[in-house]
VEXDREN-2710 file (C-alpha; in Angstrom, 1 decimal):
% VEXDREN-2710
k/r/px/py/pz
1/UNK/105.4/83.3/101.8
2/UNK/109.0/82.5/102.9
3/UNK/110.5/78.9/102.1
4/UNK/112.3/79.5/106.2
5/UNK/108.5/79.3/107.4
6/UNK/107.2/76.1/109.2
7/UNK/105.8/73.6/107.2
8/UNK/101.9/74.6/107.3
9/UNK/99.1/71.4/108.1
10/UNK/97.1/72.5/105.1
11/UNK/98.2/73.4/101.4
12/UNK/96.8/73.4/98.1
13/UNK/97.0/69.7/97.4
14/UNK/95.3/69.0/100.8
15/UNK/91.8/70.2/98.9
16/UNK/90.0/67.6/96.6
17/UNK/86.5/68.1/95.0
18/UNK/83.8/66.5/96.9
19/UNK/85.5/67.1/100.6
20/UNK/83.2/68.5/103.3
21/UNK/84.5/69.2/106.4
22/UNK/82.2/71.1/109.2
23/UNK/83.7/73.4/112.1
24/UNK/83.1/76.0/114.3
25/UNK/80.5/76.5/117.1
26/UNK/80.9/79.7/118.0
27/UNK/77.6/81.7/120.6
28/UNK/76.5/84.6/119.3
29/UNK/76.5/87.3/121.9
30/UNK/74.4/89.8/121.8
31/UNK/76.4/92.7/123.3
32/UNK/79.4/91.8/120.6
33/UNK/75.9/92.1/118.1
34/UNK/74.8/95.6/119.9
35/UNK/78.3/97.0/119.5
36/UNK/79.1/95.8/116.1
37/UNK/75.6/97.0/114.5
38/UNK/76.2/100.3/116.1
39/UNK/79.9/100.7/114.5
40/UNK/79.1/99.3/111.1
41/UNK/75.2/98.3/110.5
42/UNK/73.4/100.5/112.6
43/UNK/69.9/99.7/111.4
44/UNK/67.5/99.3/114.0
45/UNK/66.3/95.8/113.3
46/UNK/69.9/95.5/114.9
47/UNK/70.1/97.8/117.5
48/UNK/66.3/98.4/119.0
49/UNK/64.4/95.6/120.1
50/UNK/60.9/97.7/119.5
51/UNK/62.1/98.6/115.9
52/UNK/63.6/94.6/115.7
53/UNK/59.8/93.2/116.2
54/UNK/58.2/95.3/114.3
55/UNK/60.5/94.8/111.4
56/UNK/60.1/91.7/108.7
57/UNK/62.5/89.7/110.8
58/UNK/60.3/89.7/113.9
59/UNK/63.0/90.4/116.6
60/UNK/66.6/91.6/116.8
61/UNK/68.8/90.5/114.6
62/UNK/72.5/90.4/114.5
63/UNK/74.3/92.1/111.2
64/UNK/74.9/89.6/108.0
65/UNK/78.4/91.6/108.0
66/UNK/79.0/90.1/111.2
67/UNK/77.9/86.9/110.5
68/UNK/80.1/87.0/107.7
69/UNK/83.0/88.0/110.1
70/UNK/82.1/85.5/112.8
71/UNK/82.3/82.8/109.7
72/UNK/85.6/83.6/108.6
73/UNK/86.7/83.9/112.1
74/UNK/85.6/80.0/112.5
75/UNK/87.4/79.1/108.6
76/UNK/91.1/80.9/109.9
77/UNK/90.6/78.3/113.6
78/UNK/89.5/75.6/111.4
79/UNK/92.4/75.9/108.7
80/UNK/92.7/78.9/107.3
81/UNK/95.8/79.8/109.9
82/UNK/97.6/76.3/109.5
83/UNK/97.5/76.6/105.9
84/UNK/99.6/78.0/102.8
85/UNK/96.5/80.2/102.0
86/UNK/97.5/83.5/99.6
87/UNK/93.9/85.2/100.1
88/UNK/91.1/85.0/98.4
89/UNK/89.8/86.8/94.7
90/UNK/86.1/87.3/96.4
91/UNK/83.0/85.7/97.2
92/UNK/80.0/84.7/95.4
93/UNK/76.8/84.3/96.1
94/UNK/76.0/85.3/99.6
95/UNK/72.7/84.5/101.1
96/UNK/71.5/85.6/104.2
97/UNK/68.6/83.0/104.5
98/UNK/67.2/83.5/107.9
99/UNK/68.3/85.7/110.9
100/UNK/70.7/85.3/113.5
101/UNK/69.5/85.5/116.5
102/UNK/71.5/86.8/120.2
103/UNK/71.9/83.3/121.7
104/UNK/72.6/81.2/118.7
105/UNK/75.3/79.4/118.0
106/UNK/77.1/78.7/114.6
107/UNK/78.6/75.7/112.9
108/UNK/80.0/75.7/109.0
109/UNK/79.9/73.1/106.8
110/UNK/82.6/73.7/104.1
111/UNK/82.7/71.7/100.7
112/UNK/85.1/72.0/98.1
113/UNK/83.5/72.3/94.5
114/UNK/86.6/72.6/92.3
115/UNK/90.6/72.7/92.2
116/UNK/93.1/74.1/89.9
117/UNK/96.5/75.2/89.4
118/UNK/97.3/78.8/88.5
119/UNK/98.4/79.4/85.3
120/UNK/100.0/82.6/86.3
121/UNK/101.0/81.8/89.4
122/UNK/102.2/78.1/89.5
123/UNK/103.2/78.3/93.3
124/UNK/99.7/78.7/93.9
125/UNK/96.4/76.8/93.6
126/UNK/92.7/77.8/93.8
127/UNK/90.0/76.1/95.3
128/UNK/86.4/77.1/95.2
129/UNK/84.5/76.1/98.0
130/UNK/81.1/76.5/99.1
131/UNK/80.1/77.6/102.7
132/UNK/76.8/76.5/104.8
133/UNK/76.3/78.1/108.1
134/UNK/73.8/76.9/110.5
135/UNK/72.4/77.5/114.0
136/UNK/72.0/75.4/116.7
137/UNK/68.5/74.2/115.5
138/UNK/69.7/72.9/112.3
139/UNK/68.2/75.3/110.2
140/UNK/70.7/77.5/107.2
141/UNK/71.3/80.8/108.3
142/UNK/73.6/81.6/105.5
143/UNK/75.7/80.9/102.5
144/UNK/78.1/81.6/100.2
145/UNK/80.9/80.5/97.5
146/UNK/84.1/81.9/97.2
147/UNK/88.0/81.1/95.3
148/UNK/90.9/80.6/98.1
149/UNK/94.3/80.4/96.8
150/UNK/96.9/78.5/98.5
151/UNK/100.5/77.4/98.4
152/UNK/101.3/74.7/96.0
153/UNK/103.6/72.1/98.5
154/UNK/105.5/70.9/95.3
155/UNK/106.7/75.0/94.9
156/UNK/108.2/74.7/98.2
157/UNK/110.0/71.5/97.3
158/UNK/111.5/73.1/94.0
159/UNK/112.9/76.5/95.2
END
């Protein structure tokens, strides 16, 4: 990251253990469903509705892939793009715990488990945070852990 860039709303120190903040409600459609199970999860318990109801989730579903997608899509509106964020190492522990449905819509709760500096990259921090996505009926549809790293603001100060 450059030092000329503009001063970002969220950085590493903007992350303490025990913070929850929820975001996002975000419809799922089903045509953006349809075309992204056909390009990258064509299983029909995505595509067919016939195949969908007679399959273990009892109707079509839309991918977990793009639930995944449509949750990170909500995390960079929420803070990901106003932030000093580096990337992330991975995720861990993704459920799928019920399907998502056409027609739902999505909220994330987001709470951070656990902060620390690099010790091979002190311009960056790491924060694990856990993810809870639910639908518009209150029930978990998903979830999932995961590092970020982000810009330390003291770096920025020092160079």
């Amino acid at each position: 990251m450059s030092t000329d860039s503009p001063a970002k709303t969220y950085a590493f120190e903007d992350f303490t253990v025990g913070q929850v903040r929820e975001f996002g409600s975000r419809l799922v459609d089903r045509e953006e469903g349809l075309a992204f199970a056909a390009a990258y999860d064509p299983q029909p318990l995505h595509l067919d509705e016939a195949a969908a109801d007679a399959s273990v989730l009892g109707g079509l579903s839309i991918s977990g892939w793009q639930t995944c997608a449509l949750v990170m899509r909500m995390m960079c509106d929420a803070y990901l793009l106003d932030s000093t964020s580096q990337g992330s190492p991975g995720i861990d522990n993704l459920r799928w715990l019920k399907p998502v449905r056409p027609g739902d819509t999505l909220r994330v709760r987001m709470s951070v488990l656990e902060t620390k500096a690099s010790r091979s990259r002190p311009q960056i921090g790491l924060v694990r945070s856990a993810w809870e996505v639910f639908n518009q009926k209150d029930e978990q549809v998903m979830s999932m852990e995961g590092w970020g790293m982000f810009g330390r603001r003291e770096s920025r100060s020092e160079s």
